[in-house]
C-alpha positions, 0 to 999 in steps of 0.5 A, spaced: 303 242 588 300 238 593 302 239 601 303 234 605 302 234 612 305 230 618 300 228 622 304 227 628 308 233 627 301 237 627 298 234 633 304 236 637 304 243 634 297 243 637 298 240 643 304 245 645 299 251 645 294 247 650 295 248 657 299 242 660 293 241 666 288 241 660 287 234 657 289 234 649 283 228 648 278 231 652 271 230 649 272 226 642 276 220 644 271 220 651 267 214 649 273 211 646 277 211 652 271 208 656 270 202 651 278 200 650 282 204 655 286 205 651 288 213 652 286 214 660 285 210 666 280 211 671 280 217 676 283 214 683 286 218 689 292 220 689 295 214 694 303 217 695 306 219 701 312 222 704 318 220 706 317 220 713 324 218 715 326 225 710 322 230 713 324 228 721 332 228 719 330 234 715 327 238 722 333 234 726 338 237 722 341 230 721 341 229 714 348 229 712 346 231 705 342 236 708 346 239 715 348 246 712 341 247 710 336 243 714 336 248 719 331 252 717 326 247 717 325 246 725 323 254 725 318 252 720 315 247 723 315 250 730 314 257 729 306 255 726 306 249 731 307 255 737 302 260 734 297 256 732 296 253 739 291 248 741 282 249 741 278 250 746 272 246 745 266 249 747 259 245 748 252 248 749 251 242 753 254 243 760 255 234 760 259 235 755 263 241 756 264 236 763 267 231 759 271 235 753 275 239 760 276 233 763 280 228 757 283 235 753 286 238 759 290 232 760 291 230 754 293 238 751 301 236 750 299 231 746 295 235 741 300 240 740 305 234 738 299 232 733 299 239 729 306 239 729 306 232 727 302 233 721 305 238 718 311 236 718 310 228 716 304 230 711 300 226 716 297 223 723 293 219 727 290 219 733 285 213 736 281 213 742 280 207 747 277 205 753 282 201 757 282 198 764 285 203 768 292 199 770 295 204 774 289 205 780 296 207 785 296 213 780 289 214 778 285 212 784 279 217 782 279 213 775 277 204 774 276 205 766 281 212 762 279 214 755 287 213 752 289 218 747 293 213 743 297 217 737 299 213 731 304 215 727 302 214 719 308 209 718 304 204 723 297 206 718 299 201 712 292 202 708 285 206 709 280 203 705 274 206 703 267 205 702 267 204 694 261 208 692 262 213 698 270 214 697 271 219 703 268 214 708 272 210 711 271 203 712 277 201 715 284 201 718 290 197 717 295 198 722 301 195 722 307 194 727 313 190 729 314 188 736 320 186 739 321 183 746 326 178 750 323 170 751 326 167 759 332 165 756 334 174 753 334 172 746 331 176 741 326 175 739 319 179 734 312 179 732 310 182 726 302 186 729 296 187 724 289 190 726 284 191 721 279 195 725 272 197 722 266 199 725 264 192 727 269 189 728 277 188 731 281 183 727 288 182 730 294 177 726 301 176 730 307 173 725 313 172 727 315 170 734 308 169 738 309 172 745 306 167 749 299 169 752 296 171 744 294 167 739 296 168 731 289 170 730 284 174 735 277 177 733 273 181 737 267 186 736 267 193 736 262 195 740 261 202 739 259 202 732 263 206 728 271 206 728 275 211 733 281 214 729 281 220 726 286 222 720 289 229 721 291 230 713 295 237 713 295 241 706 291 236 704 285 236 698 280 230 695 284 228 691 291 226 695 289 220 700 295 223 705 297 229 707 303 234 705 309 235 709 311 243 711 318 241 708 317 239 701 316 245 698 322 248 701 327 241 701 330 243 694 332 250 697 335 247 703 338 242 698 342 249 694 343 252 701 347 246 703 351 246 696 353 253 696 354 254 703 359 247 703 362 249 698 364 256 699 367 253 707 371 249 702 374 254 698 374 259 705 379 252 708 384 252 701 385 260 700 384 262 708 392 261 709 396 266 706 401 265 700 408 268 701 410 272 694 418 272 692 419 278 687 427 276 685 431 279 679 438 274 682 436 268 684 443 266 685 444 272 690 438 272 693 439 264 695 447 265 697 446 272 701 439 268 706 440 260 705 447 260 703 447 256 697 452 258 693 450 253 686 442 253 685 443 248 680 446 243 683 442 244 690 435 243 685 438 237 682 439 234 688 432 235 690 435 240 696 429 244 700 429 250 703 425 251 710 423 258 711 424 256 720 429 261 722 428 266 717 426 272 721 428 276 715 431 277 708 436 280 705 434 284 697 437 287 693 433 293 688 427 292 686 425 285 690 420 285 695 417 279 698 409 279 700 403 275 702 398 274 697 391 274 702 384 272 699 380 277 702 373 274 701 373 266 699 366 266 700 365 272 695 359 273 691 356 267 695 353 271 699 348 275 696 346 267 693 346 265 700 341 271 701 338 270 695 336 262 697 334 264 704 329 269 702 327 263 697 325 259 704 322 265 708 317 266 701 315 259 700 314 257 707 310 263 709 314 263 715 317 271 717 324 273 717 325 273 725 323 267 726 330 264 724 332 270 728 334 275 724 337 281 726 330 285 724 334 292 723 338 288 717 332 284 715 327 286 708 320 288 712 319 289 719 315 284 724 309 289 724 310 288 716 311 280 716 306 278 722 299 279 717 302 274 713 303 268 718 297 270 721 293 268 714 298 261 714 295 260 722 288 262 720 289 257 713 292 251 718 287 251 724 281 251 719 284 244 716 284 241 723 277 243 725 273 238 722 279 232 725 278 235 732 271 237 732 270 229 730 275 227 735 271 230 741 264 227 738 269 221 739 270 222 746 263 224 747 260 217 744 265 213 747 263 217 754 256 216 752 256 208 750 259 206 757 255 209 761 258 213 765 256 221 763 251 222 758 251 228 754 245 231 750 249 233 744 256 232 741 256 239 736 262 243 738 265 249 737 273 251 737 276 256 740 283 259 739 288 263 742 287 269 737 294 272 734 294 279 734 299 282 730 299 289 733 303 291 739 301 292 747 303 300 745 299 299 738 293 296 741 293 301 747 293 307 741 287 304 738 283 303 744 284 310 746 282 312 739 276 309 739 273 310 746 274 318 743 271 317 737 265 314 742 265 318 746 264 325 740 258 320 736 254 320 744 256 328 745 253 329 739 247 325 739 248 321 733 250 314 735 246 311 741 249 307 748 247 301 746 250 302 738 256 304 742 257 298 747 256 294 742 262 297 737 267 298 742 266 290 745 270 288 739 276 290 742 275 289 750 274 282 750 270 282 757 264 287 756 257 283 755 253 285 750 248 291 752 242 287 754 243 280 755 239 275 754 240 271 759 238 272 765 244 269 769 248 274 766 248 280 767 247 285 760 253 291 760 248 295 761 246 293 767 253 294 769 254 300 768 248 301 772 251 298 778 258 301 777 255 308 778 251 306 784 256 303 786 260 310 785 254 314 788 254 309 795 263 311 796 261 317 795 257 318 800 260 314 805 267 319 804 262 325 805 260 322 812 266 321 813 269 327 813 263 330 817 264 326 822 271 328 822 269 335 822 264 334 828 269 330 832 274 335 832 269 341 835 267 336 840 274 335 842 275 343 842 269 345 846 271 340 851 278 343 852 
């Protein structure tokens, strides 16, 4: 006899077996999805975004859904945020370097709010402007400042982007309220929105016009290209917004909070103790301590007792009274708490003793911990480098165009503070360790000077390199070489010194 095969039965047995991230119609309906569309729709980025309103209660802790939990969330933030630090940008070009110094160093607050800001809203902007200096009392040495303008990523309704090249942009949407008082205090509001591109600057008011502007105002962008940059944390090519720090850990936060509040609430109910009666003769017990000589009847009279007064009781044997006590409400809670915070710790990549966790009581050490949020800040500065380094070619070009400084190349190099995870101790020991080990290799002959200084300048950060290219700076070998002179010449000199020493006393004797 024939079997029957259900069709829609097979398919779904064999789809079960495929991987979920791979497609089930992959190669053989590919021409007929573009001719009717009916099983795919075209590739587009993925264009969702965080709740930004979330994420900030969450590292304000003002979430009430959230309270017990959301605490942890600000030592996330903050402790990558700290670590990280800000660039240094570094130009051959000595205008530039001029440049980038003068506008970074004032504006060094407001870089770290933006890195901060990005991981924890999933996005961040910051504009560039030249604007009349409005402030000469303040800023006499300045007629026109460069203004590092940050926009949150609310304010930036729609990035569009170049059809064929979709990583360009060719512009911003930015919208805003603003709220303002006519002569008469009444409240009134605009509703703000510029389209900027590289060529031109459209402005449309709604609302309450404030007086002065009109509905409508269109300039042109005379630098030709547009002066924002777009920081996207933990971003890829396929998210057009970034991704908050707090949303791998919001679920956890979530679960802490839930157990947490309710082990509290059964800690309230059973935290006060329970008095316990053992009687065999309640009558006699009731007659001997309240002096109620009818129980029944004193019940059904809807008779209370109060224990005020009582500072002790009369019984008879084998009764007792006791408090029942519950001697853990929290009980088994704890190790679900425990189990929960280290859910956090592990997905955020943020060490134990950040959280300020006693260490002797923690799972690892800081030395054991420290390697791992040393990867994490080393991951988080590479996702900013090409925003920062676009940042200071802004700045350079738009220094460049006004005429005030001109720089012969925009090509920087960050620098960063580095973050060793050993301590002054641990550090001492190696260094001390390898000039030894330098030291047996020279004695024997079997490294040269130069081979040496340059191994051991990987751990002093001072030392040159051993023949200098440039003639303005001094190879380690030439200092060296200046250092014993030098040595040589004190000598010398507390030789003198004592032979004249020597020859004044004689002098002084043969004259008595």
């Amino acid at each position: 006899m024939r079997k029957t095969v259900n069709k829609a039965a097979w398919y779904k047995r064999a789809a079960g077996e495929i991987s979920k991230l791979r497609n089930a119609f992959s190669v053989f309906t590919s021409f007929w999805a573009l001719r009717t569309g009916s099983y795919f729709s075209a590739y587009k980025l993925d264009s969702s975004r965080v709740d930004y309103a979330r994420a900030r209660a969450l590292y304000d802790n003002t979430d009430d859904k959230y309270k017990l939990g959301a605490g942890f969330s600000k030592g996330v933030i903050n402790t990558t945020a700290g670590f990280m630090g800000v660039p240094r940008f570094k130009s051959e070009d000595e205008t530039a370097q001029e440049v980038l110094d003068d506008f970074f160093s004032n504006n060094t607050s407001r870089m770290m709010q933006v890195q901060r800001n990005a991981m924890r809203d999933g996005d961040w902007f910051v504009w560039i402007t030249r604007e009349e200096n409005h402030e000469q009392a303040l800023y006499p040495e300045q007629k026109v400042r460069l203004i590092f303008n940050m926009l949150p990523p609310e304010q930036v309704v729609q990035i569009i982007k170049d059809p064929l090249n979709n990583n360009q942009v060719k512009e911003y949407v930015i919208q805003a309220a603003y709220d303002w008082l006519d002569d008469l205090d009444n409240a009134k509001r605009a509703l703000v929105t510029q389209r900027i591109s590289a060529t031109r600057r459209v402005i449309g008011i709604s609302g309450d016009i404030p007086a002065g502007l009109a509905s409508y105002i269109e300039e042109d962008n005379p630098w030709g290209f547009i002066p924002i940059v777009h920081f996207k944390n933990e971003g890829d090519d396929t998210k057009e917004f970034g991704q908050s720090d707090l949303e791998p850990i919001e679920p956890f936060l979530k679960a802490y909070h839930d157990v947490l509040l309710h082990a509290l609430q059964g800690s309230k109910m059973h935290s006060t103790p329970r008095l316990k009666f053992t009687i065999k003769d309640l009558a006699g017990f009731l007659r001997n301590n309240f002096g109620i000589s009818d129980p029944y009847a004193f019940a059904s009279q809807g008779g209370t007792i109060s224990l005020d007064g009582h500072e002790f009781f009369l019984f008879s044997e084998d009764e007792d009274a006791e408090f029942i006590e519950v001697k853990s409400a929290i009980g088994d809670t704890t190790e679900l708490l425990k189990f929960l915070f280290y859910c956090i710790v592990d997905t955020s990549e943020t060490p134990e003793f950040a959280f300020g966790v006693h260490t002797p009581s923690s799972l690892s050490s800081v030395k054991e911990q420290m390697p791992i949020l040393v990867r994490k800040i080393a991951r988080k500065r590479e996702q900013f480098t090409e925003s920062w380094q676009r940042l200071a070619r802004i700045v350079l070009a738009l220094t460049d165009l006004a005429g005030d400084k001109k720089a012969g190349s925009y090509a920087t190099v960050l620098e960063w503070d580095e973050v060793d995870p050993r301590d002054e101790k641990e550090v001492v020991e190696i260094l001390k360790n390898v000039t030894e080990a330098l030291k047996t290799a020279l004695e024997a002959e079997i490294m040269s000077d130069e081979a040496a200084t340059e191994f051991l300048k990987q751990f002093v950060n001072t030392m040159n390199d051993y023949i200098s290219d440039d003639p303005e700076v001094p190879g380690e070998r030439e200092r060296i070489m200046k250092t014993r002179l030098l040595r040589q010449r004190l000598e010398d000199s507390q030789f003198l010194d004592e032979q004249k020493a020597r020859i004044d006393r004689e002098l002084a004797g043969g004259n008595q």
